[in-house]
C-alpha positions as CSV (number, residue, x, y, z in Angstrom):
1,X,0.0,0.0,0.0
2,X,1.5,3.5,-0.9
3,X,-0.6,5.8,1.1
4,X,0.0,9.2,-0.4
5,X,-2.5,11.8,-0.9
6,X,0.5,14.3,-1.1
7,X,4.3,13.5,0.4
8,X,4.1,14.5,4.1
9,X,1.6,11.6,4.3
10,X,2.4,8.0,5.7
11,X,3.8,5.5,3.5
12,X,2.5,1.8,4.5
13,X,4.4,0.5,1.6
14,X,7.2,-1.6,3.2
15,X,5.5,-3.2,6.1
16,X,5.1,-6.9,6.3
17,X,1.7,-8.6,7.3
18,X,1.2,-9.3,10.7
19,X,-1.1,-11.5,12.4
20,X,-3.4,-9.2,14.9
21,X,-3.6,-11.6,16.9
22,X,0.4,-12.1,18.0
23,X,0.6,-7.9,17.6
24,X,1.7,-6.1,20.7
25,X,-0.9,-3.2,21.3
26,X,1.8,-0.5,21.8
27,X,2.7,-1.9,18.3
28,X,-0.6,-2.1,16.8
29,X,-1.2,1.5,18.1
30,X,2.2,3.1,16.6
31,X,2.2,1.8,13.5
32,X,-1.4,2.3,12.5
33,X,-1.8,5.4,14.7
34,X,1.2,7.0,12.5
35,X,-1.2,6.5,9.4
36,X,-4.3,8.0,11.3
37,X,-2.9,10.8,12.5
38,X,-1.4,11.5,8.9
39,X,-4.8,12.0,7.7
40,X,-6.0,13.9,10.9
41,X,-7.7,11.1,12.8
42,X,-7.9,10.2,16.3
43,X,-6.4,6.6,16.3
44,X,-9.7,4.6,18.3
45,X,-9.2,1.4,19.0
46,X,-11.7,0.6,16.3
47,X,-10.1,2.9,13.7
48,X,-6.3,0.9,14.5
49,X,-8.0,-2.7,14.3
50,X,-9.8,-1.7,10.6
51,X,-6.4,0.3,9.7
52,X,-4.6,-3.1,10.7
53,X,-7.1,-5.6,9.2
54,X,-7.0,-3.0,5.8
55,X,-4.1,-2.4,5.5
56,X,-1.8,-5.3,6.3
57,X,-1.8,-7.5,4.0
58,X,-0.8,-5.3,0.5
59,X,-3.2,-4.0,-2.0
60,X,-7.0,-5.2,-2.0
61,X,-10.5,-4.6,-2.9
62,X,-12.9,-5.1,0.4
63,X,-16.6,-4.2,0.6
64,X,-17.8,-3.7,4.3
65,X,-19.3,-7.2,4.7
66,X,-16.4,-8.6,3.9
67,X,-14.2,-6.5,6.4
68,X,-16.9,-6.6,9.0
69,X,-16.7,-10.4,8.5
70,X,-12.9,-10.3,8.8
71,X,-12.8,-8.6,11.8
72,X,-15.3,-10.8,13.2
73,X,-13.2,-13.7,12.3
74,X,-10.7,-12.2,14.4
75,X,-12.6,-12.0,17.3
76,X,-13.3,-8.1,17.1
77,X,-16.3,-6.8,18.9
78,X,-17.5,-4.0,15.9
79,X,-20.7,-3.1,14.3
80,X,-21.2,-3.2,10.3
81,X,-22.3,0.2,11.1
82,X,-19.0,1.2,11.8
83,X,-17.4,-1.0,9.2
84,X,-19.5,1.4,7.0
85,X,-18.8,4.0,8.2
86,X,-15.1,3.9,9.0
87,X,-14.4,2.8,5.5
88,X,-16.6,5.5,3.7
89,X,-14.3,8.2,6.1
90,X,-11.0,6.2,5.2
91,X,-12.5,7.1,1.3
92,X,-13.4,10.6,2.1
93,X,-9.8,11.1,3.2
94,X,-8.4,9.6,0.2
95,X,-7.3,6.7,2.3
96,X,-8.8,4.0,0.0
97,X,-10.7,4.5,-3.4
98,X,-14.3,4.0,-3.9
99,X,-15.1,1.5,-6.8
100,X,-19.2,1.2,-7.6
101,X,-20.5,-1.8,-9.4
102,X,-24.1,-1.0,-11.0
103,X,-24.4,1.3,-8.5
104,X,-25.1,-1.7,-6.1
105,X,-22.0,-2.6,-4.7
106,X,-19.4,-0.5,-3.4
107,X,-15.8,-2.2,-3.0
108,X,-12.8,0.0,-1.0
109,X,-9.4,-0.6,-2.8
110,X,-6.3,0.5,-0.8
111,X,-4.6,1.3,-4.2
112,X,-5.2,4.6,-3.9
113,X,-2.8,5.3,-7.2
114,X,-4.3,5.6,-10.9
115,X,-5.4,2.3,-12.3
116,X,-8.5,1.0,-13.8
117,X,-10.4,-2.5,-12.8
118,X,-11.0,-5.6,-14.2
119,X,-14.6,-7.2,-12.3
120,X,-15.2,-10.8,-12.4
121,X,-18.6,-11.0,-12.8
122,X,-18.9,-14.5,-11.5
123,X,-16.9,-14.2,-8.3
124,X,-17.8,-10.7,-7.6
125,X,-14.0,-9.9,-7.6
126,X,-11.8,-7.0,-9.2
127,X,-8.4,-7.1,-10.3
128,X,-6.5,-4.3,-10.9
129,X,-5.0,-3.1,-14.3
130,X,-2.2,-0.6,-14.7
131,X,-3.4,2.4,-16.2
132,X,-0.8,1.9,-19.4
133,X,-2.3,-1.5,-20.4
134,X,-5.5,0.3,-21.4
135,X,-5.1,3.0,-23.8
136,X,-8.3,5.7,-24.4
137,X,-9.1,7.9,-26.7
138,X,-11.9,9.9,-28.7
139,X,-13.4,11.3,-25.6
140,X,-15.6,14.3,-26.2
141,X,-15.1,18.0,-25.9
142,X,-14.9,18.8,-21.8
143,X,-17.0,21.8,-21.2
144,X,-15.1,25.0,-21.0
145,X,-14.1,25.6,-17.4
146,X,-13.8,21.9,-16.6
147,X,-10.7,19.2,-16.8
148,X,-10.4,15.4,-16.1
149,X,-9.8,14.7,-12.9
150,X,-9.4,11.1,-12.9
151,X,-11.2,8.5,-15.3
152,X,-12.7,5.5,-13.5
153,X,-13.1,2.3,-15.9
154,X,-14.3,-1.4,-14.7
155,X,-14.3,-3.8,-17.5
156,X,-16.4,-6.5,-16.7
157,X,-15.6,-10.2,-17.2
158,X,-17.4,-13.2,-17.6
159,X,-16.8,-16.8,-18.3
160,X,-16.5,-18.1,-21.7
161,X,-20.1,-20.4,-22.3
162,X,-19.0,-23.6,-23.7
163,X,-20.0,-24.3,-26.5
């Protein structure tokens, strides 16, 4: 994970996965209470255990359900609720990027860097794709006083029907 929304943020990029449940709480709290505070968030003990459970393990593509269902796996007392709204915060403060499917389904990616998405349709899973392996062009005139921000694109997959 390369946390940076500009250069006197955190960088999570080198840290190895840790199981929570051999991490040392002074630990837990200084390495994932480094990356809160970055982003000007009181580290909770809530906040470190979803930073932790997030962030840990490299680059990924949660929902809330799947967190919250993570978290409880780990024995950690939390409401979806929070999972909800924690995560939606995180996105708010460009912690983690947003991806919509149909509008439906909202997944969290901790590649917070430009890319686009690949969705499997039949495991409900996205995989990221560099932004140089998809090349776009043609795009219409932006209205005067406007400019592109970012471009979002999920190309959806599904299996091949035999046949």
């Amino acid at each position: 994970m390369n946390f940076r929304p500009d250069s006197s943020h955190f960088t999570y990029a080198d840290l190895e996965p840790i199981d929570i449940h051999r991490l040392d709480r002074g630990q837990l709290r200084s390495r994932e209470s480094e990356m809160l505070h970055s982003v000007g968030l009181r580290p909770t003990a809530q906040r470190l255990v979803l930073t932790r459970l997030l962030f840990g393990n490299g680059d990924r593509h949660v929902t809330a359900e799947m967190l919250y269902e993570e978290a409880s796996r780990s024995n950690v007392q939390i409401s979806l609720a929070t999972v909800y709204n924690t995560l939606n915060h995180f996105a708010e403060l460009g912690m983690v990027r947003r991806v919509s499917i149909d509008g439906s389904k909202t997944y969290f990616d901790t590649n917070v860097g430009d890319h686009h998405h690949f969705y499997l349709e039949n495991k409900h899973e996205l995989i990221d794709v560099p932004l140089d392996h998809i090349a776009l062009g043609g795009l219409p005139e932006i209205p005067e006083g406007y400019e592109i921000s970012r471009i979002d694109m999920v190309v959806r997959l599904r299996r091949k029907s035999r046949g």
